[in-house]
Steps between C-alpha positions, in 0.01 A plus 500: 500500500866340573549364819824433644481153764814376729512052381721301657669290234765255595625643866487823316268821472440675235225743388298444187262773343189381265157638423309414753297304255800262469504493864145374529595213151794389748287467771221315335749224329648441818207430676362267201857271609460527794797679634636836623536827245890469617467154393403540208745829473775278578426239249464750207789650599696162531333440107722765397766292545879627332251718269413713850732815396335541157135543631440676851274285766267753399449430151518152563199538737317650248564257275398215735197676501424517157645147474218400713262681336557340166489132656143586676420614114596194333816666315 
């Protein structure tokens, strides 16, 4: 199920919908760093960089996700 949370990202808020199961991912790697899920929102976000208008904060969550996945693999 998509669920829709209010981040603070840079001064400003914005609302970000993911699967719940992405939620929980998010949650998980920022605890292994030791830091906040905005944290860790606002540094994937900040990864985007100049790219940031060809791939929604959404997608790019996902993809840190996956990203994270892979590493914990061995990929």
């Amino acid at each position: 199920m998509i669920r829709k949370r209010s981040i603070r990202i840079a001064g400003h808020k914005t609302s970000v919908s993911l699967e719940e199961e992405f939620w929980d991912a998010l949650k998980a790697i920022a605890q292994a760093q030791g830091i906040s899920l905005t944290a860790l929102v606002e540094d994937i976000d900040r990864s985007r960089g100049d790219d940031a208008g060809a791939r929604n904060l959404s997608s790019a969550l996902r993809l840190a996700v996956l990203s994270d996945l892979q590493a914990r693999a061995g990929r």
